[in-house]
N, C-alpha and C positions, 0 to 999 in steps of 0.2 A: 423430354427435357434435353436440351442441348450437352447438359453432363453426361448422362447416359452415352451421348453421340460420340462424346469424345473419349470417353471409356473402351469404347469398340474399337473406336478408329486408329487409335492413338499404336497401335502396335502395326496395323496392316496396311497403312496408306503413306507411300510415299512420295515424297516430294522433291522438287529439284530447282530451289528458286535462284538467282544469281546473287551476287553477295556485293555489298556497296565497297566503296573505294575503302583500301588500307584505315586502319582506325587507330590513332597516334594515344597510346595511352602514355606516354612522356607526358602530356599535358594536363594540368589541374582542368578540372571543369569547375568554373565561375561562379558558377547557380550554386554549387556546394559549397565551393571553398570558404564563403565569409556568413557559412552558416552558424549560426549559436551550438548545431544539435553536433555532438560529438561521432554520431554515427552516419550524419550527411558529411560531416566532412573527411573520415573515414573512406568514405568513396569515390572521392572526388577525383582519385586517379585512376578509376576503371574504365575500361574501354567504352563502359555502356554512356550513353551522355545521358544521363541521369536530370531529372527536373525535379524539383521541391513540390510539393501540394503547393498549386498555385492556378490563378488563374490562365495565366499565360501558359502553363502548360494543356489547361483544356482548349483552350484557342486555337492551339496546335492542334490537337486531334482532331477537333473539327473540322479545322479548316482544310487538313488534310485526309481528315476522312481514315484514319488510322484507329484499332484498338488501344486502348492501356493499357502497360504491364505494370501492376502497382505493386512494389515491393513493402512491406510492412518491417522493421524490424525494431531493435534493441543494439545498442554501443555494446552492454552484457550479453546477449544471448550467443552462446556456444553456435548455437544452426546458422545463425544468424551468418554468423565467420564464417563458416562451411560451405553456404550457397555461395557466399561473394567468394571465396576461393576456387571451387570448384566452377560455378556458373558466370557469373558477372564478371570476374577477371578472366574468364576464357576468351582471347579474339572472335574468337570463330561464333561462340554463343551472341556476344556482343553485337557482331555486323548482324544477324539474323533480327535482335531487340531493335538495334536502331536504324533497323529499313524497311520493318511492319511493325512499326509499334512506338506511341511516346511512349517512355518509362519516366514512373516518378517515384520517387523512392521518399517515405516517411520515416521517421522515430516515432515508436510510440508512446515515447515519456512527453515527448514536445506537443504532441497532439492525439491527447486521449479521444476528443472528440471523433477523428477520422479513424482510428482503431475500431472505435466501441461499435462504429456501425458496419467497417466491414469486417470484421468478426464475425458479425450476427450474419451477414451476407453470406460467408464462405461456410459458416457452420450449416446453414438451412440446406446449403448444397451437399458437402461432403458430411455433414455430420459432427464435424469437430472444428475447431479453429487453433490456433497458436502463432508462436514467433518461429522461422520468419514468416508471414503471411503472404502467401502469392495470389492475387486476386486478375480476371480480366474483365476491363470494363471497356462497355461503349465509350465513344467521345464524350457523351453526358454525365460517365460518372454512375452510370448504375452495372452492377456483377453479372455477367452471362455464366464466370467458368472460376474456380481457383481453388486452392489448398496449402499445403504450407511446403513443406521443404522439399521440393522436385531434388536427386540427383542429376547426376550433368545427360550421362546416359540412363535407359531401359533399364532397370536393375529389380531384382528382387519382385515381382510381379507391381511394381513405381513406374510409371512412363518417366523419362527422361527429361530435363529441360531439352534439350536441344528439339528435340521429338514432337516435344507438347507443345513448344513455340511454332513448328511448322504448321503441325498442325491445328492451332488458334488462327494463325493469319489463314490458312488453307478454307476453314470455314466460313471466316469474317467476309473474305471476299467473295465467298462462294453462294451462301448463304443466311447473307444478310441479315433480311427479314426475318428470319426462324432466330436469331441472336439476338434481334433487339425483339424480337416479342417474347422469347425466354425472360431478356436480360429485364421487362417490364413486370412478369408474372411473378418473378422473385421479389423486383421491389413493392408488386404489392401483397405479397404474402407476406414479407418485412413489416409493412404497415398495420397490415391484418394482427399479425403475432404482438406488437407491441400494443393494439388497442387488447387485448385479450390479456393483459398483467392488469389495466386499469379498472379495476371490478369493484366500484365503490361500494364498502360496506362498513356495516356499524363495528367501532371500537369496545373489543373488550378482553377481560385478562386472557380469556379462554386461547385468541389467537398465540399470543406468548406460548402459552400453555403447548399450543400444538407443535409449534416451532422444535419447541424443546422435545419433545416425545420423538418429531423427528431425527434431531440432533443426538436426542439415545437412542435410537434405533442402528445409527450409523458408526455408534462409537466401537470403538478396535478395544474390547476390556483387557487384550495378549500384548499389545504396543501401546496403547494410548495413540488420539487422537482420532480422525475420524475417516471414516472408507477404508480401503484396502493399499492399492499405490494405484500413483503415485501416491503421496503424501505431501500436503498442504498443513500450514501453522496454523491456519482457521484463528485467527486471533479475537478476530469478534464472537466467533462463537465460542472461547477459552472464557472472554471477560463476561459474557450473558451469564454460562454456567456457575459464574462465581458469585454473578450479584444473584440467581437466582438462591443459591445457600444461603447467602447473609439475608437476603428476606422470608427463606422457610427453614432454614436448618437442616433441609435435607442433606443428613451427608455423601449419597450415591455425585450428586452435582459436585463438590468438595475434594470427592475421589474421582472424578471423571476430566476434575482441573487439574489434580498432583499429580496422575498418571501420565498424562499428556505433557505438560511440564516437566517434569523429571524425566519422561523417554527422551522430550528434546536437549535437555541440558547434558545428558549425558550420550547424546548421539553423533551421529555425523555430520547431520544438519546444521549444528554448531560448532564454529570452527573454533576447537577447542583449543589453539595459540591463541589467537586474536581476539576471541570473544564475542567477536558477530556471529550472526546467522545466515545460514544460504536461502537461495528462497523458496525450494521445497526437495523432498528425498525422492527418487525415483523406487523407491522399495518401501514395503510395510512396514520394516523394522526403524525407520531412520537413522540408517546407515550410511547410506551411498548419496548425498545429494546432488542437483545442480548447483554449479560451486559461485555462481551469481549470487553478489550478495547487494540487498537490495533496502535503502532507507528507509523507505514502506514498511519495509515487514518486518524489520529490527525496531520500529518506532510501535508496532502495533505487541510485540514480544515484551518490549522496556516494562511498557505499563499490565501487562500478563504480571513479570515475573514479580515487578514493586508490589503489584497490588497480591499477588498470591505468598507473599515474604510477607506482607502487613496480616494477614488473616491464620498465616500458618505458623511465622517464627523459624521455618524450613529454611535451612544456611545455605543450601544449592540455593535457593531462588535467589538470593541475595546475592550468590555469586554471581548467578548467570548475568539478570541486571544489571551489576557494576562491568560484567563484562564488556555487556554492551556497549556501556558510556563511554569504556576503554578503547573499545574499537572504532568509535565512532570519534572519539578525541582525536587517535592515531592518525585515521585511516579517511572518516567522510566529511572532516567538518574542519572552515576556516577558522581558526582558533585566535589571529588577529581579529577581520572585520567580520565575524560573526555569521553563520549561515551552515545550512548541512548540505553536505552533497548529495549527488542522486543513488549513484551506482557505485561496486566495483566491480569489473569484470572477472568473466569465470576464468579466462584464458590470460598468458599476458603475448601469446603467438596463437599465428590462424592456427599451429600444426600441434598445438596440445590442449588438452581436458583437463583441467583441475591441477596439471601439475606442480604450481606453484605449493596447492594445500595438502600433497598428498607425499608418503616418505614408503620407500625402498626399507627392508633390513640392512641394507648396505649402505644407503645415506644414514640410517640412524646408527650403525658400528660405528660410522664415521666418526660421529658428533657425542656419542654418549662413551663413559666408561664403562668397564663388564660390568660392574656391582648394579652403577642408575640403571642398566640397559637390560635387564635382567628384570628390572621391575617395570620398566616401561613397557619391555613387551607384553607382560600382564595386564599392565593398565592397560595398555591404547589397541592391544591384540595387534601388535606389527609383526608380521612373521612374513615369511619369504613369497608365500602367496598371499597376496592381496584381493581387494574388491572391485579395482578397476578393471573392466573388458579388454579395455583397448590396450592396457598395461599390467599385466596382470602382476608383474612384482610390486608395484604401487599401493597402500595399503593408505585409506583414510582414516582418520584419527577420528573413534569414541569409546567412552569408558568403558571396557568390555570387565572388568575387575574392581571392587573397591576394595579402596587399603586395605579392612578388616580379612580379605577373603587371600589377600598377596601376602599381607603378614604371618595367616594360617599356613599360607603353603610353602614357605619359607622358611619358616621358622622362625621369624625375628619379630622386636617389637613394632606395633603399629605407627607410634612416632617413629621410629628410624624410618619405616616405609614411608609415611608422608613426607619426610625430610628428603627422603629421594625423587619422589613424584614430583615437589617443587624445584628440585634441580633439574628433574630432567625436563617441564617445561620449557623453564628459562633457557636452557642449553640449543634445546628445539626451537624456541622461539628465536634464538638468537641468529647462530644460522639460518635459519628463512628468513632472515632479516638479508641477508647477505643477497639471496635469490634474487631474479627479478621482477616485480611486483607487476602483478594486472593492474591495468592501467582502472581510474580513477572518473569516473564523470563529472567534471566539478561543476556543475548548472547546478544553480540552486532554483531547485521545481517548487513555485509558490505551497500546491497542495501540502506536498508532503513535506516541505518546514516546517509547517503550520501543525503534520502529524505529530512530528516527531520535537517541536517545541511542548505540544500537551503533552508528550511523555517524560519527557524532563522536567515537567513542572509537577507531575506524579510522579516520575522519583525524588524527587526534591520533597516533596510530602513526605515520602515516607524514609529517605535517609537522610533527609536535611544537608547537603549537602552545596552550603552557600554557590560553589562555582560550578554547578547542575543548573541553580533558581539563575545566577547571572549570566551564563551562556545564555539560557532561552530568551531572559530578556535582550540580550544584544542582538544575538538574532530577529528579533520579531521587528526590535526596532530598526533593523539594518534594512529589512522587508519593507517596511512602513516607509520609513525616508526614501528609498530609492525604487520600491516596483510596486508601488499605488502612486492610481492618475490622482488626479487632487480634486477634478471634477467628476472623479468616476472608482471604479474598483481596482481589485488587484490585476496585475500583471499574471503569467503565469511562470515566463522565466527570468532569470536574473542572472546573465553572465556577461564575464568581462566588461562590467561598470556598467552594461546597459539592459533595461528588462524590454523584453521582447514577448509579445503576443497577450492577448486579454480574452477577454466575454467567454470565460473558462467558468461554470458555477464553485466549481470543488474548491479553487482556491480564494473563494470570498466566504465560505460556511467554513474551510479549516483553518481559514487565519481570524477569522471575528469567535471561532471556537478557543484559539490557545490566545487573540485577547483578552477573552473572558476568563480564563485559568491566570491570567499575568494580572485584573482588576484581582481577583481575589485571594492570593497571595502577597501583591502588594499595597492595595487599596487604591494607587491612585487611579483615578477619574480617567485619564487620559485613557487608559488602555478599554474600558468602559465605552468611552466614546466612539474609539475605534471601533468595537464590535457592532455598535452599534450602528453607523454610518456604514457597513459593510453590510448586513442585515437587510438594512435597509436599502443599500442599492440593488440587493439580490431582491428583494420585493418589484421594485419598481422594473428591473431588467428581465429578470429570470422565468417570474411566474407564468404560471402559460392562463393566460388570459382569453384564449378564446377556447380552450378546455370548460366542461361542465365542472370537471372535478378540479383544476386546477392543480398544483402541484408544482416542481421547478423544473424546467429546462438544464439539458448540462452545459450546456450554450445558448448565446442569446439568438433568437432566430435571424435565419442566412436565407437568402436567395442565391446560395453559392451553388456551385457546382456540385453533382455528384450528389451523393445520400443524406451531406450535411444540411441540404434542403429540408430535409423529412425530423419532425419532432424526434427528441429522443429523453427519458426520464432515465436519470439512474434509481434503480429498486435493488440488486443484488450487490455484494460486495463482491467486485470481480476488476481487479485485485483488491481494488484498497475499501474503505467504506461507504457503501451507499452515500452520494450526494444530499441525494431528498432525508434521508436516514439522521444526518448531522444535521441538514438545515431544520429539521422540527427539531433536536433537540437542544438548539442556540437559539431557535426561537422560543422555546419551553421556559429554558435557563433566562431570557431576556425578560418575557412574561413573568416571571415570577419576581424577578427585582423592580421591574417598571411599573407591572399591573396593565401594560397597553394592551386591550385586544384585540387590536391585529394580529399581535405576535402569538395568541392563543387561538384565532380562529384558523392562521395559516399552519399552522402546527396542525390542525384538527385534520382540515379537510386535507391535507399532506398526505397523514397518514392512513385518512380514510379511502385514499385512492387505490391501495393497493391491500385492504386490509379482507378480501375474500380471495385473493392468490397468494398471500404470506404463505400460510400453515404450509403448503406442497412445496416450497422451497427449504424448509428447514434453517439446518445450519449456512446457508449464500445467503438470508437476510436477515444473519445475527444483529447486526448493527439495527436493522428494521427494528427487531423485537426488543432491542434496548431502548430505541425513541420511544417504541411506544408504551413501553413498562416506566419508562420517565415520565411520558405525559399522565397515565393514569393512575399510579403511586405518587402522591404528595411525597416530594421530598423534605428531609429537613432544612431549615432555613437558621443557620449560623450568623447571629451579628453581633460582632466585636464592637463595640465604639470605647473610645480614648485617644490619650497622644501617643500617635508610632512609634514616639521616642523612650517611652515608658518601659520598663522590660517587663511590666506587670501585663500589659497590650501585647508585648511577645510572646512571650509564654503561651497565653491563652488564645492568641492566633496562631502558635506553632503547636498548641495539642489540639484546634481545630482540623486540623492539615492532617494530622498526624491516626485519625480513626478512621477504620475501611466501612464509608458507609455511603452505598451507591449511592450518586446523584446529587447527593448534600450538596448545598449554596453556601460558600464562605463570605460573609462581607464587610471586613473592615473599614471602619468606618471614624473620621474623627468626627468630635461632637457636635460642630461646625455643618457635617455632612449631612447632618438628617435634614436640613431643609434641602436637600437638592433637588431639583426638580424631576430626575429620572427615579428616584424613587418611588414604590407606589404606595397609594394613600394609608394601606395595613401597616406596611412599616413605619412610616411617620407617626402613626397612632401609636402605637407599639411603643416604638420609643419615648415619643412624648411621656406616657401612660407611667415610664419609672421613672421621671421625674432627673435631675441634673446628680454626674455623682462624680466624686473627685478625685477617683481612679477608677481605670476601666473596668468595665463590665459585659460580659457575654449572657443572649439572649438566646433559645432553641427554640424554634417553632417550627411547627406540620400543621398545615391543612387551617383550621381555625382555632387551632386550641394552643398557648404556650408555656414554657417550662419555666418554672420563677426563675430569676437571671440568679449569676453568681460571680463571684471573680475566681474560683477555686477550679485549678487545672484541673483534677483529679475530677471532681463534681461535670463539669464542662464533658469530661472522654466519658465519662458515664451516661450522660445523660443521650450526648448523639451517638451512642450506639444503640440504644434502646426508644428513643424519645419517636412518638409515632407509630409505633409499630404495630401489628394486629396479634396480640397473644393466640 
C-alpha cells in the first residue's frame, strides 16, 4: 500500500527541488474572494493559490499532469486555524504546494457531500478521519495518501508538512503507476464497504431493540452519556432513549436521558454565560470542550432538553432549553429577516483556544466582589489552576457546586447564595461582553434551519412561547421565498441575498420535516403543501433507481469529478441525522395524513435497506431506529376541527402540542378542510362519521380503532397520553 510507503519514507529520503518564483501573498486570490463559504474566504490571502471544488480545478491537474492537495476544513475548527497558520501561510510551505500540486480547498458545512466521501477515503487509510482533512488525490479525484493535521515540521513521531509534501510529489513522479493503482484499490474498497451497510432485510421491533442494548452497553452510568472521550451529545440517541420510556416505562432509559442531560447542563460543554452548547468535550467528565459551538447540535440539545422538561418537570432542563433559545437569539440568528446561522467559532485569533469562554482567578477578582467571588469560585470551581493545557491559569466554567452544598459550607442561607450566583453570572457575563467575540458564520445552511426550526417549534410545544412558534415560522418562510427553485427543491445555502448550490438530499427531507411541524401547529395548508412538493421532488430526484433496494442519494447523481461520481447513502448520524433516517419519517408522517402509498412503500424499503447492519452500529443510527420505531408503532392521530379563531379550537390545539407523546400527528383543521383532497380517505370518514358540531371538537385515533371525540382539554391530555398503547 502506497501509505505504508510513505510512512518509511517520509522521515529518510530526501529531496531538493527548486522553488517557483516569489509568491505575492498581498494579493487576494479570486477563486476565494467572492466565495459564500466564510472559511474559502478566510484564505484568500495565503500564499497557496488555492481553488474551490470545481471543475476547472481538475482540468488543471490533468492537464498538467499534477497531484491534489485537497484541504477539508471548517470557518470553526481550532486545527483548522492551525494548519493555515503554521502551513498554508508559510511561503516556503506554499511555493512547494503550488509547483507540485493543484490545491483545492473545501468547507465542510458548504459541501457535505465532498466531505462524506473523503472522510470514508482518509479513514480506510489512516484509520480515522476529522477537520482539517488533508487528502492526495490523482488528477481524477480518487485518495492514494492523507490524514488530518500535519504539523509544519517532523515533530512528535508526525511527518511534517513540508516533508510529506516532498515527499508526495517525489513519489507521484517517480512512481506513477504504483499511486494510481493504490489510488484505484482504495476507491474500490470505498465502493465494496458501502455496498456491505445495504443488507436488505425484514423490519421489526427487535432491531430497535438491539440498537438500544447497544446504546446501554456504552453508556458512561459515572458521567452520563455514552463512550469514554472524547465526548459527543449523541442527541438522537438521548431522544430514542426517551421515547423508548414513554412507550415501556422502563425507567433505566428515563435515568440514562437525566444523567446525560444534567452532566451536560451542568458542564463544560455548555457555555454556561451564553447558554449554548460546544460541540463535544475532549474528556469523560464534560469538562474541557472544543469551544465550537455549532447550530446542529444546539438544535438537536433544544428538542433533548424541551422534550426531557415535558416528561420530567426537572427546572434544569428548562433552563438549559431557554438557554438555548437565548443563545441562539443573541448570538446565531437574524432576528430581523429570519434565519439561524451556522457556527460560532472556537477562537476569535489563529493564536488562542477557547479564550474568549474561559476566566483566570485574576479576570474574575477583576469583575466580581469578595462576597459573589467567594461563591463563584464554588460554583464554577475557578481557582488559580485551571483546565486548559496550553493555559493553565484559564479555568472553563461548570457547575462544580450547587447552592445547597455552598450554602452548607458557608454558612448562609441558600437564597442569599442564589442571589449571588445570579449576580455573579450577569457580572461574568457582562464583562465577556466587552471581550472580543469569535467570529460568527452567518450562512444560513438550508439542512440545519430546517433542524433547528423543528426545535423551536418543540419548544414552542412545550413552553408555548408565541416568539419561539413566530421565529420558526419566519424563518422557514424566509427559506421558502428565497432558496427554493420554483421548478425544483431547496437550495443549500442562503447568503448575502442569494442561495447558492442545490441537489443537496438533507435540505429537502429537513425543511418538508419542520414544514410539517409549521402544518401542524398552525393548520394552514400552505406549509403542508410545501412538504409535500419537497417529498416529492426528493422522490423523483433522489431515489436511487437503479438500486435493487432503492433508498435516497445524498445527492442527485454527478458525473463530476473525483468520488462524487460514486453513490453514496446517508445511514449513520455523522454529525447531523441520517438523511435516509428523516426522509422515511416525513414520508411515514405524509402517509399517515394522505393515505398515498408511495409514501409508505418508500418509507418501507428505505428502511429495509439497511435493516441487517443497524443493530452493530448502535447509538451512530439512533435517528435510523427512531424511523423505524415510527413506521412500525401506529402513532396517535390528533384532529382538531373548528374555527382557528375560536379560543375553544386553541386550547384544545395548545393541550394537543402540550403532551410528550412520540410521534403523535397534530391536525388542525377548519371544518371546510375535511374535503380536501390530501387528506386520506379514514380521515374523511372519521370525520364525517360525527356528523357537524358548532364548536370544536378533537378526535384521537391509532391504528384502526378511535377515542370518542370531546372538546374537554383535560379529557383530550388524557387520552393522547395513553390512547393506543399496549398495557
Amino acid at each position: 500500500m502506497i501509505a505504508k510507503f510513505f510512512l518509511i519514507l517520509v522521515f529518510i529520503l530526501e529531496c531538493a527541488f527548486s522553488m517557483s518564483d516569489e509568491i505575492k501573498s498581498e494579493k487576494s486570490n479570486p477563486r476565494l474572494l467572492e466565495s459564500a463559504s466564510a472559511y474559502l474566504r478566510s484564505a484568500s490571502r495565503q500564499p497557496v493559490e488555492w481553488y474551490p471544488w470545481s471543475d476547472g480545478a481538475f482540468e488543471k491537474a490533468q492537464k498538467e499532469d499534477k497531484p491534489i492537495l485537497l484541504d477539508i476544513g471548517a470557518v470553526w475548527c481550532h486545527w483548522c486555524h492551525v494548519i493555515d497558520r503554521e502551513s498554508y501561510e508559510n511561503p516556503e510551505i506554499a511555493k512547494i504546494i503550488n509547483q507540485y500540486f493543484v490545491p483545492i480547498k473545501v468547507d465542510r458545512d458548504e459541501r457535505p457531500d465532498v466531505d462524506a466521501r473523503y472522510q470514508r477515503a482518509v479513514s480506510a487509510i489512516r484509520g480515522q478521519g476529522g477537520w482539517p482533512l488533508t487528502a492526495f488525490l490523482t488528477p481524477q479525484g480518487e485518495v492514494f495518501y492523507g490524514g488530518t493535521y500535519f504539523p509544519p515540521e517532523d515533530r512528535g513521531g508526525r511527518p511534517g508538512m513540508k516533508s510529506l509534501l516532498l515527499q508526495v510529489a517525489e513519489v507521484y513522479r517517480e512512481k506513477k503507476a504504483h499511486v494510481y493503482e493504490d489510488a484505484k484499490k482504495i476507491s474500490q474498497a470505498l465502493s465494496s464497504a458501502q455496498l456491505t451497510v445495504f443488507k436488505m432485510g425484514k423490519l421489526s421491533p427487535e432491531i430497535v431493540d438491539q440498537v438500544l442494548k447497544q446504546m446501554e452497553a456504552s453508556f458512561d452510568e459515572e458521567y452520563g452519556g455514552f463512550g469514554t472521550e472524547p465526548k459527543f451529545p449523541a442527541e438522537g440517541a438521548v431522544e430514542l432513549a426517551l421515547e423508548k420510556y414513554s412507550q415501556s416505562g422502563d425507567s433505566k432509559w428515563l435515568d440514562i436521558v437525566s444523567k446525560t442531560l444534567g452532566a451536560m447542563a451542568r458542564g463544560g460543554i455548555r457555555d454556561q454565560l451564553g447558554g449554548g452548547f460546544h460541540r463535544y468535550c475532549v474528556d469523560r467528565f464534560w469538562k474541557v470542550p472544543h469551544f465550537e459551538i455549532m447550530l446542529y447540535v444546539n438544535s438537536g440539545l433544544l428538542e433533548n432538553f424541551s422534550h426531557a422538561y415535558q416528561v420530567t418537570g426537572n427546572p434544569l432542563f428548562k433552563e438549559a432549553a431557554l438557554g438555548v433559545i437565548r443563545y441562539v437569539t443573541e448570538e446565531l440568528s437574524d432576528q430581523s429577516q429570519g434565519g439561524f446561522y451556522g457556527s460560532q467559532d472556537a477562537d476569535y485569533s489563529m493564536e488562542d483556544d477557547g479564550d474568549y469562554f474561559t476566566w483566570s482567578l485574576k479576570e474574575a477578582q477583576k469583575v466580581l466582589d469578595p462576597q459573589t467571588l467567594e461563591v463563584m469560585r464554588r460554583y464554577y470551581d475557578i481557582e488559580e489552576k485551571g483546565e486548559m493545557h496550553e493555559d493553565p491559569e484559564k479555568n472553563v466554567l461548570f457547575i462544580a457546586q450547587e447552592p445547597h452544598a455552598i450554602a452548607k459550607a458557608l454558612g448562609k442561607p441558600i437564597e442569599e447564595i442564589r442571589v449571588l450566583i445570579e449576580k455573579g453570572k450577569g457580572a461574568l457575563k457582562t464583562a465577556r461582553d466587552t471581550r472580543e467575540k469569535p467570529p460568527v458564520d452567518q450562512n444560513l445552511y438550508v439542512n440545519w434551519n430546517g433542524m433547528m426550526i423543528h426545535a423551536y417549534f418543540e419548544a414552542y410545544k412545550v413552553f408555548g412561547f408565541e416568539e419561539v412558534k413566530n421565529f420558526a415560522l419566519k424563518s422557514l418562510d424566509l427559506l421558502w421565498n428565497h432558496a427554493h427553485e420554483k421548478s425544483g427543491g431547496m437550495f443549500h445555502v442562503y447568503f448575502d441575498g442569494k442561495p447558492r448550490l442545490k441537489n443537496l438530499l438533507d435540505d429537502q427531507v429537513q425543511m418538508a420535516n419542520a414544514s410539517l411541524d409549521a402544518y401542524e401547529v398552525t393548520g394552514e395548508i400552505k406549509y403542508f403543501s410545501m412538504a409535500k412538493r419537497l417529498v416529492d421532488f426528493s422522490i423523483e430526484n433522489f431515489w436511487d433507481v437503479d438500486a435493487k433496494g432503492g433508498g435516497f442519494l445524498d445527492a442527485t447523481p454527478s458525473s463530476g469529478e473525483g468520488l462524487l461520481s460514486g453513490a453514496h447513502k446517508s445511514f449513520e448520524d455523522a454529525p447531523t441525522p441520517s438523511s435516509n433516517a428523516v426522509a422515511a419519517q416525513v414520508l411515514d408522517r405524509l402517509y399517515r395524513i394522505t393515505g398515498e402509498k408511495e409514501y409508505d412503500e418508500k418509507a418501507q424499503k428505505t428502511l429495509e435497506l439497511f435493516a441487517n447492519t443497524a443493530p452493530q452500529y448502535g447509538g451512530y443510527v439512533a435517528s435510523y431506529a427512531r424511523a423505524l420505531n415510527f413506521h412500525l408503532v401506529e402513532p396517535p392521530r390528533v384532529v382538531i376541527v373548528g374555527k382557528k379563531d375560536d379560543p375553544s379550537f386553541k386550547f384544545l390545539l395548545w393541550a394537543a402540542h402540550q403532551v410528550y407523546r412520540p410521534g403523535k400527528i397534530v391536525l388542525p383543521l377548519e371544518p371546510d378542510a375535511i374535503h380536501h383532497p390530501s387528506l386520506s380517505e379514514d380521515l374523511k370518514l372519521l370525520l364525517k362519521s360525527q356528523g357537524k358540531s358548532d364548536h370544536p371538537m378533537a378526535f384521537v385515533c391509532a391504528a384502526t380503532a378511535c377515542a370518542p371525540p370531546t372538546d374537554q382539554v383535560e379529557e383530550l391530555k388524557k387520552t393522547i397520553k395513553s390512547f393506543g398503547l399496549k398495557k
